[in-house]
C-alpha positions in Angstrom: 79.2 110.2 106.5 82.3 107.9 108.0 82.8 104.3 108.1 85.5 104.1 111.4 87.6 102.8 109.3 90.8 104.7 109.9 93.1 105.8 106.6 95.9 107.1 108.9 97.2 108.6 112.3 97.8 112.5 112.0 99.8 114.7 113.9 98.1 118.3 115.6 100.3 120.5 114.9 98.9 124.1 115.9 96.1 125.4 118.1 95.1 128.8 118.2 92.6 130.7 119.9 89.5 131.8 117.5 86.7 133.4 118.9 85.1 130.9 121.8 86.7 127.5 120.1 90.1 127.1 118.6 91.7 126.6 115.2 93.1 123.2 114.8 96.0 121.8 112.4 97.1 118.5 111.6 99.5 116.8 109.5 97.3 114.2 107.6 99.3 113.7 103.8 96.9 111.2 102.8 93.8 112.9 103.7 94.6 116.5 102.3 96.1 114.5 99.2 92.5 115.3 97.2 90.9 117.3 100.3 88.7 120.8 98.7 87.8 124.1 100.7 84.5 122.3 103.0 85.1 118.6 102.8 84.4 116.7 105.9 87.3 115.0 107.7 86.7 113.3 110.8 89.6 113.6 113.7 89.2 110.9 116.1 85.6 110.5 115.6 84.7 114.1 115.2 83.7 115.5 112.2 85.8 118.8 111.0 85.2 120.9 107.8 88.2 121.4 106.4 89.3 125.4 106.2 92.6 125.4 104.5 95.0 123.1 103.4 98.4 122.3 101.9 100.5 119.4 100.8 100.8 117.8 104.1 98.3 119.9 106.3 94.7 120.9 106.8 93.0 124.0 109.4 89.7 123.2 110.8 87.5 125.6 113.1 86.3 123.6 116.2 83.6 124.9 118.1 82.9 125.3 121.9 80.0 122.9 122.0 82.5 120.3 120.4 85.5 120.8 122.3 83.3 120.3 125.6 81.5 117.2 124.1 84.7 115.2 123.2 88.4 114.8 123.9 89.3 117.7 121.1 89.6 119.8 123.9 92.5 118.4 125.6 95.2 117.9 122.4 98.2 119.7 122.6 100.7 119.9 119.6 102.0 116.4 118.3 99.3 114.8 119.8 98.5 112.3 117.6 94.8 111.0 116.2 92.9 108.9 113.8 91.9 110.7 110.5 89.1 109.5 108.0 88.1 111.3 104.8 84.9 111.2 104.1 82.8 107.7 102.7 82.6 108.4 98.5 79.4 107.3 97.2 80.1 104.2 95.6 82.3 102.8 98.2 82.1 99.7 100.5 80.6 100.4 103.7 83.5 98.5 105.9 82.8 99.5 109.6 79.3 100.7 109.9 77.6 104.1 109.7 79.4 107.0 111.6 78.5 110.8 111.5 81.3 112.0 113.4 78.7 113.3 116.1 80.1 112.7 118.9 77.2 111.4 121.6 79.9 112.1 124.5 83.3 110.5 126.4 84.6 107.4 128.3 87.5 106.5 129.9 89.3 103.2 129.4 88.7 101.1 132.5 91.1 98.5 131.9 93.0 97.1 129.1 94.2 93.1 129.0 96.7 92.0 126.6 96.5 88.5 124.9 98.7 87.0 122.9 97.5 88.9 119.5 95.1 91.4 120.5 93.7 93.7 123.1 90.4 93.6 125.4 89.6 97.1 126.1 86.9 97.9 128.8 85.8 101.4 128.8 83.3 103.2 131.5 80.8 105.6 129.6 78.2 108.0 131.0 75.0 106.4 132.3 72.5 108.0 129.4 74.7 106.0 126.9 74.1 102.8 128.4 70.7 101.8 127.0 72.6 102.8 123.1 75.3 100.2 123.8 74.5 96.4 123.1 76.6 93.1 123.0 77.6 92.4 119.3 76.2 95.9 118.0 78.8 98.5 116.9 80.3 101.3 118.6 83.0 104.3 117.2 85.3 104.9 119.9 87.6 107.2 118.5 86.5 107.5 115.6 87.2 103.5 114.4 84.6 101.1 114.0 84.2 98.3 116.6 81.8 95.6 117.4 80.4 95.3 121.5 82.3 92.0 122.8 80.5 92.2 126.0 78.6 94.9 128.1 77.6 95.8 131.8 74.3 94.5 133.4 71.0 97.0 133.0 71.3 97.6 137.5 75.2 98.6 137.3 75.4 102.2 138.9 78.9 102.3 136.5 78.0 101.5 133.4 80.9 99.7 130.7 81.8 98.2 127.4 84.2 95.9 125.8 86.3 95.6 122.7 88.5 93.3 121.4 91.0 95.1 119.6 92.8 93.5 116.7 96.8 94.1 115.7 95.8 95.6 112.6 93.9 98.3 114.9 96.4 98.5 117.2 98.9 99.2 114.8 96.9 101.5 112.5 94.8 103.4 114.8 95.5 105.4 118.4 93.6 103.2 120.2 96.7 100.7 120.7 98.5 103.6 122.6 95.6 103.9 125.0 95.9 103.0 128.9 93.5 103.3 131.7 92.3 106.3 132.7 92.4 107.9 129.3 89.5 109.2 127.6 88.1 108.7 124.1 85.2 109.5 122.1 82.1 108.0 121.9 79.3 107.4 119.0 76.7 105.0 119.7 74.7 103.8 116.9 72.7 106.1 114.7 69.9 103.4 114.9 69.8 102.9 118.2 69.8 106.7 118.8 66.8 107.1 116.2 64.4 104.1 118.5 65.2 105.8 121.7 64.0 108.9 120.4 60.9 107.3 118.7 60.2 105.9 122.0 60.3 108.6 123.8 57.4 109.9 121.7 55.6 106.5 121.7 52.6 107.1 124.3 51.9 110.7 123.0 51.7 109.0 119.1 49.5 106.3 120.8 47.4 109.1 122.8 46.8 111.1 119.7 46.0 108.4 117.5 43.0 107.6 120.1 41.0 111.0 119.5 
């Protein structure tokens, strides 16, 4: 489990062909500083187990499914992106509760400067729509924001917003992003889990009946 808080911005630094995914490696010093063989590291929002590592680099295998659900598939060497070890138990809960599933892409809409920080509007796929509400959290790339406005129910393109501060400008990808880029996207792991219950509600009701 993940917090979106991001620790640093790696580096990719190889991709090679392995089997019907690819093997990925980053520079990340601060991640692979106490990383083990099978720790969970999450590169920009999706979650990798680590394969190999040394003193300034870790492997990961990524998987088909994965590179067509997320923006993994598109990095080419020195590309950078946001790395997150893993939440210890113990430790303060910061963002909000991330799995490093990712639920899918969007693609920044528009980005408006002010004088300290950044409103990002990003379109996202229609199903994702009813996961996304004003003042509820979203990852987008793996870091932790909070909904600063959202599109009507009856919009046939559905949107978000997020007021980005410097400090995630600075310390995250996200302040390098322009329009028509994509990013990943993790709604809510509550929302998720009510959509799905409600989506079994009339059959409970039904066979409660009999």
């Amino acid at each position: 489990m993940f917090t979106g808080i991001i620790e640093e911005i790696g580096e990719v630094t190889r991709l090679e062909p392995s089997g019907d995914g690819v093997r990925l490696t980053l520079r990340a010093p601060l991640a692979v500083a106490d990383a083990r063989h099978g720790d969970s590291i999450a590169v920009s929002g999706v979650c990798l187990t680590v394969v190999a590592q040394d003193a300034q680099t870790f492997t990961a295998d990524v998987m088909q499914q994965t590179l067509d659900m997320s923006t993994l598939g598109a990095l080419t060497a020195g590309a950078p992106v946001n790395i997150e070890r893993a939440m210890p138990v113990g430790a303060r809960l910061g963002g909000h509760v991330v799995q490093g599933h990712i639920d899918g892409t969007g693609v920044v809409a528009d980005v408006r400067p002010g004088d300290r920080w950044q409103v990002v509007r990003v379109a996202m796929p229609p199903h994702l729509a009813p996961l996304v509400v004003d003042k509820g959290s979203i990852a987008v790339d793996g870091v932790s924001l909070t909904v600063s406005a959202v599109s009507d129910a009856a919009e046939t393109t559905p949107w978000f917003e997020v007021s980005l501060i410097p400090e995630t400008l600075e310390a995250t990808t996200l302040g390098r992003r322009s329009p028509g880029d994509p990013v990943n996207l993790e709604t809510d792991i509550l929302a998720r889990h009510v959509q799905r219950m409600l989506a079994f509600a009339g059959d409970a009701t039904e066979g409660g009946s009999r």
